[in-house]
C-alpha positions as CSV (number, residue, x, y, z in Angstrom):
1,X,-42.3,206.5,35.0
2,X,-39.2,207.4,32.5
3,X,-36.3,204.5,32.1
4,X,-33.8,204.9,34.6
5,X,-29.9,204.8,34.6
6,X,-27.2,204.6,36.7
7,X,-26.8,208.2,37.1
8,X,-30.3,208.7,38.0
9,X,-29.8,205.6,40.7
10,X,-26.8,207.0,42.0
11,X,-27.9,210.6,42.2
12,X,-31.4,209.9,44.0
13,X,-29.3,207.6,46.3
14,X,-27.2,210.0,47.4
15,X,-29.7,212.4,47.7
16,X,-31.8,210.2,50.3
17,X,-28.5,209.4,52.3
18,X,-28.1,213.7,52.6
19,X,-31.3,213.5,54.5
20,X,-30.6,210.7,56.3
21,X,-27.1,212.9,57.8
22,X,-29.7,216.0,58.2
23,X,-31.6,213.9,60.4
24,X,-28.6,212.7,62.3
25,X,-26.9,216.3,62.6
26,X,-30.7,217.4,63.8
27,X,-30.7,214.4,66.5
28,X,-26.9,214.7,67.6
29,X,-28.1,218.4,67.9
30,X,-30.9,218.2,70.1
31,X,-29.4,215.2,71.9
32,X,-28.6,217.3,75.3
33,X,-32.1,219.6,75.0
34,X,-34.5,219.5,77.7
35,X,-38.3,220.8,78.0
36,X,-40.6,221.5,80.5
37,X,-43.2,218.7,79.5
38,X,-43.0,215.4,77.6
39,X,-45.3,216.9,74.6
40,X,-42.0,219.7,74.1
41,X,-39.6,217.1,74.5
42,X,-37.1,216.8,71.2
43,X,-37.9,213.6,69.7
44,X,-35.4,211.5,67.6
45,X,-36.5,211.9,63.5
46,X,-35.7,208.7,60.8
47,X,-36.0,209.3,57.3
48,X,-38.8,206.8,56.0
49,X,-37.1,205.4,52.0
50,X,-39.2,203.7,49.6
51,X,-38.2,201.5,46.5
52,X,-39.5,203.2,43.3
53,X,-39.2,200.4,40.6
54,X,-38.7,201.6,37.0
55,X,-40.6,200.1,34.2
56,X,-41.1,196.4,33.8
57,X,-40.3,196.3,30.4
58,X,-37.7,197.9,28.1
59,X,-34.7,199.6,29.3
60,X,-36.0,200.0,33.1
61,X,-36.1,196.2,33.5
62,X,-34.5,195.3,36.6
63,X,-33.7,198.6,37.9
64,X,-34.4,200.7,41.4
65,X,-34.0,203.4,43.5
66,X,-35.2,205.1,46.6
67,X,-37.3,207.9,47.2
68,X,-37.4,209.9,50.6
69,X,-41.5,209.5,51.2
70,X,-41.4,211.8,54.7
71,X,-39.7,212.1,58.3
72,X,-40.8,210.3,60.8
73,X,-40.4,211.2,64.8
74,X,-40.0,208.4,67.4
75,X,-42.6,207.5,69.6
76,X,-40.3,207.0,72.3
77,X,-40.6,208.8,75.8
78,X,-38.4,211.4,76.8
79,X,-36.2,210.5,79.7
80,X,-37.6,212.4,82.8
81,X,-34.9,213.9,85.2
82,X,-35.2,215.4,88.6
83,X,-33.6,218.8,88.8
84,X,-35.4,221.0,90.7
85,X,-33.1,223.8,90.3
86,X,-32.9,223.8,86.3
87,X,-34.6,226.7,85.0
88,X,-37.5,224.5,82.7
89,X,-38.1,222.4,85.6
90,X,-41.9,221.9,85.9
91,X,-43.8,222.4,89.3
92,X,-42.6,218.5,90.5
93,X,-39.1,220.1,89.6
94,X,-38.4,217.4,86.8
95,X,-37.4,217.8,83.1
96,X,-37.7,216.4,80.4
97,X,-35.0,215.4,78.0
98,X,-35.0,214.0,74.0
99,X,-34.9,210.5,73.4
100,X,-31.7,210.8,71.3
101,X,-29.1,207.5,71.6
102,X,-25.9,209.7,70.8
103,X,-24.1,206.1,70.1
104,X,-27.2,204.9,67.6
105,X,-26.7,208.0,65.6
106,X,-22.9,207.8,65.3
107,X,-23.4,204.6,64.2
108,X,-26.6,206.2,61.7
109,X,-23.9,208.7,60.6
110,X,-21.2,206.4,59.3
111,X,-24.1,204.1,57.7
112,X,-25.4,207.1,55.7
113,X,-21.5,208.5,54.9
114,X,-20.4,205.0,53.7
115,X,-23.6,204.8,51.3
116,X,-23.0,208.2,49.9
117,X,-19.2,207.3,49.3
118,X,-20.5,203.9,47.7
119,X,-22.3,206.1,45.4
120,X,-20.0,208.2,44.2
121,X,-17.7,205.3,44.1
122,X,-21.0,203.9,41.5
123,X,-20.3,207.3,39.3
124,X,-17.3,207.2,38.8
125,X,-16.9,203.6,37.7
126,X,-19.9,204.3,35.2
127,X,-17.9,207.7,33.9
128,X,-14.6,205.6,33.4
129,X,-16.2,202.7,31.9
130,X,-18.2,205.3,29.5
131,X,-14.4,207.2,28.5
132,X,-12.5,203.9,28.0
133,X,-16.0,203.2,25.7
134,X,-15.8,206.1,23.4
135,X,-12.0,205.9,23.3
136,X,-12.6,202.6,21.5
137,X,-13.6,204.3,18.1
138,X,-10.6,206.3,18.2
């Protein structure tokens, strides 16, 4: 793998905490949906992040960032609902609606916003530090 800096850090960072709000805005979405069977039923997605470590020697030493590795969909049952009158009610007259915790993602949401802010925060820090740098020479 190539060395690493801060912009590349930063960058894929923010990168992994825009999927992370896609996911979110696709589970806030879908959080009222309902289907006529468990197996159509909306399920809530995660992004799945893994570490990638630069280098272990030279100017990579010491340095990571995240990758997005794939989506993953919860396991969890759907919620199944009597309404016999709803229009993708099964034969029993129940349906079946997505697993989504509206309050979890909210709380999923500001997570991934505050991250993305840190990281721009990150960016421009390094940009500042790298003027007041060059400025030194004049």
């Amino acid at each position: 793998m190539k060395p690493i800096n801060i912009f590349d850090v930063a960058g894929r960072a923010m990168a992994a905490q825009q999927v992370r709000l896609n996911t979110v805005a696709s589970n806030m979405a879908n959080a009222n949906t309902v289907a006529t069977t468990p197996e159509e039923a909306y399920r809530a997605m995660r992004p799945v992040f893994e570490t990638v470590y630069a280098g272990t020697s030279g100017a990579g030493r010491g340095v990571a960032t995240v990758d997005t590795v794939g989506i993953a969909r919860s396991d969890g049952t759907p919620d199944k609902r009597f309404q016999p009158h709803h229009p993708l009610a099964d034969k029993d007259g129940y349906v079946y609606a997505a697993n989504v915790d509206t309050n979890e993602e909210l709380v999923d949401m500001l997570e991934a916003s505050r991250q993305y802010q840190n990281n721009i925060e990150v960016l421009a820090t390094a940009k500042s530090l790298m003027l007041k740098t060059i400025s030194i020479g004049k």
